[in-house]
N, C-alpha and C positions, 0 to 999 in steps of 0.2 A: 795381454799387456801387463796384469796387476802383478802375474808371475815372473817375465820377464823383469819386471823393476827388483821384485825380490828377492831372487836368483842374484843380480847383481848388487844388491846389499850385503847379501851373504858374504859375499865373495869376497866383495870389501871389508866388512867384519873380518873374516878369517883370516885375511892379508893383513891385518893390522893389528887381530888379538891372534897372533901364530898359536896351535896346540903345546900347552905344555904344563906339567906340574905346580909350576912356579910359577905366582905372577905377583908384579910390581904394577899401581895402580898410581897414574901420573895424566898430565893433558893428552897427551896421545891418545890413550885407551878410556879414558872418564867423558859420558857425555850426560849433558844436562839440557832440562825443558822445563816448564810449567807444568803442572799439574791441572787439574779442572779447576780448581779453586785460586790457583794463581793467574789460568786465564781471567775467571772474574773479578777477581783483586787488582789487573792491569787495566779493564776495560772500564770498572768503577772508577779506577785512578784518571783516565780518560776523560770521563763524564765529569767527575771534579774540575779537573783544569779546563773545560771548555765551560763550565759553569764561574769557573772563577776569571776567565779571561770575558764571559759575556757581561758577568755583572760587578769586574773592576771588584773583588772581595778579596783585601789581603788576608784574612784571617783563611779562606777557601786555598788559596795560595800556600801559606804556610802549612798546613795540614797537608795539601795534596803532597807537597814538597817533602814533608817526615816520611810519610806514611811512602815515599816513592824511595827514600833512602834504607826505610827498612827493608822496603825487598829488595834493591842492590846488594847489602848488606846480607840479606839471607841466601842470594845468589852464590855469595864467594864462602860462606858458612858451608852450605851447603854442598859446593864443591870440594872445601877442605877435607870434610867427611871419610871422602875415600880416597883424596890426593895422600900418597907415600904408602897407603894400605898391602902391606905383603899377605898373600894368602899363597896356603902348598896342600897340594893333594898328600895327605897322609897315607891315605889306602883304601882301596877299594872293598866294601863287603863282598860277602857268599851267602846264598841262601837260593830259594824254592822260585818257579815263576810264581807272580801272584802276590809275593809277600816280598813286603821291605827289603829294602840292602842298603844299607849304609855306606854313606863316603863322608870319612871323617875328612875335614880342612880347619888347615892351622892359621887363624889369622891374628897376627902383629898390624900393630897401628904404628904410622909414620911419627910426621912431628906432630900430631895433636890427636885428641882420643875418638876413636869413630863409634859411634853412638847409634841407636836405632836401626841399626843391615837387616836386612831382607835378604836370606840366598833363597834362591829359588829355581825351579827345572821343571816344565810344564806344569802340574796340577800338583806338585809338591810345594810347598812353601815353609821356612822359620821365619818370624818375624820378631826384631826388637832384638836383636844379639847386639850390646855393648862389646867392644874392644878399646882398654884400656889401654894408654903410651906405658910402653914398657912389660907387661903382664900378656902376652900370647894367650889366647884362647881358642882353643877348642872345638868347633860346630862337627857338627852329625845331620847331615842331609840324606833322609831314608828315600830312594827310589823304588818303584817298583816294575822291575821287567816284566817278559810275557815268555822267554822262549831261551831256552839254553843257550850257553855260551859266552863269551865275553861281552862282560855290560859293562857299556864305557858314554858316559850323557856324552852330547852336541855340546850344550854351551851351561853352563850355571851361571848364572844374573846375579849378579851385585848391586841391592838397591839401597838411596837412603833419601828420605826425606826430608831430614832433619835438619832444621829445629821447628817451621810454622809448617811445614808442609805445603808452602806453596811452591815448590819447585822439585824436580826429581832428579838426583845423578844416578849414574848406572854403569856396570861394568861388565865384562863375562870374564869366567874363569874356562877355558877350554881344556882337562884334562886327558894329558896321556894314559898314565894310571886306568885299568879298568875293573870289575869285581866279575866274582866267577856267580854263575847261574846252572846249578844242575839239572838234571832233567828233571822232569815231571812223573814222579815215582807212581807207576799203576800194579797194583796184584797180578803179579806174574804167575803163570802154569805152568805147570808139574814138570822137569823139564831133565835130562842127565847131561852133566859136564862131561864134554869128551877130553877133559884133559887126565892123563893119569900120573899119581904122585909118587911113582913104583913103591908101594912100600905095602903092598898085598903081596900076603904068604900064602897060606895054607889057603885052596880053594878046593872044592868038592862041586859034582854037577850034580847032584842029587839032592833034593831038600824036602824031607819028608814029603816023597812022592812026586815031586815038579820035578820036573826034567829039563826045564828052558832056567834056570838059574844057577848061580855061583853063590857059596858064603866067603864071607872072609872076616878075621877077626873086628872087636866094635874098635871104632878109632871117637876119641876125643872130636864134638861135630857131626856124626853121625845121627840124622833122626832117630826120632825112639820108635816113631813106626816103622821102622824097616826091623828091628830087632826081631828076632827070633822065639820069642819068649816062651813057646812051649820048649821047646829044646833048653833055653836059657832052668823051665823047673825041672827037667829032667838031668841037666847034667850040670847046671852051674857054669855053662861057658857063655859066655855072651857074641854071640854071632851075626853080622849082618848081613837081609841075603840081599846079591847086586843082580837084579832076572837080566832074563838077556836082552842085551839093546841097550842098557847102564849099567857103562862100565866106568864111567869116571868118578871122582872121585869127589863126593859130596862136597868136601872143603871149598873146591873150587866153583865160582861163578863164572860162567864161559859166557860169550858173547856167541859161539858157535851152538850151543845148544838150543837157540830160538832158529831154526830153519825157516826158511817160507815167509821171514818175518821182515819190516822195512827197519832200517837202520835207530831213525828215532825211536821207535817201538821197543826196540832190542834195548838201548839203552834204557827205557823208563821202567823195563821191566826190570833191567838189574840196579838200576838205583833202589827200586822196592825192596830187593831182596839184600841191599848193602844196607837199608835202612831196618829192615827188620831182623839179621844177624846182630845188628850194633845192641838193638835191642836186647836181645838175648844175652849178650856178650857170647856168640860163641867166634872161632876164628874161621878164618875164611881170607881166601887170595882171589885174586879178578882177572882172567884171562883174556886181554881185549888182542883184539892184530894189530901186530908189531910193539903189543906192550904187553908185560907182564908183573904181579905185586904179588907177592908172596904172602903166603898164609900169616896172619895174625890178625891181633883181638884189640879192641881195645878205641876209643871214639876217635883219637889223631890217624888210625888206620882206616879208619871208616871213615874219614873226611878226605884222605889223601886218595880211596878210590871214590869218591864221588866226585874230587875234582878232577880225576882222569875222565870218568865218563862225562862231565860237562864239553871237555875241551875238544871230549875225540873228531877226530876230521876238521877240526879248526886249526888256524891259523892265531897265533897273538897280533891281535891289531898293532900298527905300528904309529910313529907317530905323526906321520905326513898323514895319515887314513881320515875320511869322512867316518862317519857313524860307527859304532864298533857292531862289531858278529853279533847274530841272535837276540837281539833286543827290540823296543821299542815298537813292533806289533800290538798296537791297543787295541783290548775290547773292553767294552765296559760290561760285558757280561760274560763271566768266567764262563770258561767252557767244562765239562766233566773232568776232563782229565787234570784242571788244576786244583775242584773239589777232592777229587780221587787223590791229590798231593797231598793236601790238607787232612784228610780223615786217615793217610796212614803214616801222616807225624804224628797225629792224635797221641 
């Protein structure tokens, strides 16, 4: 039953704060109540006027009478608050499961200044953000997902209490806008790109004595252990050798080169290896199916293939959509693979 009632609150929320960027905070969408402290501020106010009506006390009367105008008075302050309040999803962050991601929101105040807001989205909270008439400001609400993909919150809460705190208004901001969440980066295994960059010349099957191997000249990205380097003091040519069964081409990060593997996997393993090239700054292209990024160096490259590998096999949430993709599975106790995140952004 307690479900049913809230399923249809939902409902009615959503039908009445629609999904979107932009919102305009007016009677429609602004709802107000008592707080705990306003409930005992009414029922004290109670106890007075039946105290002043049993024992005929105008002085009990006039008091009850003030002290009952100043919370009408605090009721429509209080409303003001957030009556006219424009707020707009600026932009969604990117980052790691596990750790923050910011969603910055731009809020302008209507005809009078909103003072004390509270945004909030489950166990995140800002509290005391002033918005001055005229002067836009700025908020950063840091969320924290659990699982790749497009993180997009349910609802953000617009609170204020302000100015006795006996009463609460409240709003939701439901954005469209969602931020990117990339995999969960694990130390990937030894592994060969089957993609090749045709640009192997001169190859030889004989390598001082191996007979299951190819050389071929060193390319810029090439590990140093593959090098050659007895042949490197004997002749000065710098050679690498490719044994048989790796034939692709270092540069490249394949998605096909984890066989036998489940998709998520495949992914966290090459977010590793995108994060630990960045490192390096050496270059490097990302061969996923039905996409391809061509070799280079350099962090805007390295961010543009991790948000390919966030998004792969997803869909961009639209804006009719409930909850967005891959978010919002909480644990409150990280699992390994998001310490395994953390220790190799270290």
């Amino acid at each position: 039953m307690r479900s049913r009632i809230r399923k249809r609150w939902q409902r009615w929320i959503n039908h009445r704060i629609p999904r979107r960027d932009h919102q305009i905070l007016s009677q429609r969408n602004v709802f107000i109540l008592p707080t705990g402290a306003g409930v005992i501020f009414g029922l004290l106010l109670l106890i007075m006027l039946i105290t002043g009506i049993n024992y005929q006390n105008s002085l009990i009367y006039l008091l009850t009478f003030i002290l009952g105008a100043v919370f009408v008075a605090a009721m429509h302050q209080t409303h003001r608050n957030l009556a006219g309040l424009e707020l707009t999803v600026l932009s969604g962050g990117e980052g790691f499961p596990g750790d923050p991601i910011p969603f910055r929101i731009r809020a302008k105040a209507g005809g009078n200044d909103a003072l004390a807001l509270s945004l909030s989205c489950e166990d995140t909270r800002i509290d005391q953000q002033h918005v001055l008439k005229g002067e836009p400001a700025d908020l950063s609400l840091a969320l924290v997902p659990f699982e790749r993909g497009y993180f997009r919150p349910d609802r953000i809460r617009v609170e204020t209490r302000f100015p006795f705190g006996l009463l609460k208004a409240w709003s939701w901001l439901r954005p469209v806008s969602a931020g990117i969440v990339f995999p969960d980066p694990i130390p990937a295994p030894e592994s060969a790109s089957t993609v090749q960059d045709g640009e192997q010349t001169s190859q030889a099957r004989s390598i001082d004595g191996n007979d299951h191997a190819d050389i071929r000249p060193w390319r810029e990205g090439d590990l140093s252990q593959r090098v050659l380097w007895k042949r490197f003091a004997r002749t000065g040519e710098m050679v690498i050798a490719d044994w048989e069964g790796e034939q692709g081409s270092p540069q490249w990060l394949d998605y096909e080169a984890f066989r036998g593997v489940d998709q998520e996997l495949r992914l966290s393993y090459l977010a590793y290896q995108v994060l630990d090239r960045m490192k390096t700054n050496r270059p490097f292209g990302l061969n996923l199916p039905g996409q391809r990024i061509d070799p280079d160096e350099g962090r805007a490259h390295g961010t543009r293939c991790l948000k390919a590998l966030a998004v792969f096999g997803l869909e961009k949430p639209r804006e009719g959509e409930p909850l967005a993709f891959g978010t919002r599975t909480q644990d409150a106790s990280f699992g390994p693979g998001i310490r395994s995140a953390r220790e190799a952004r270290s």
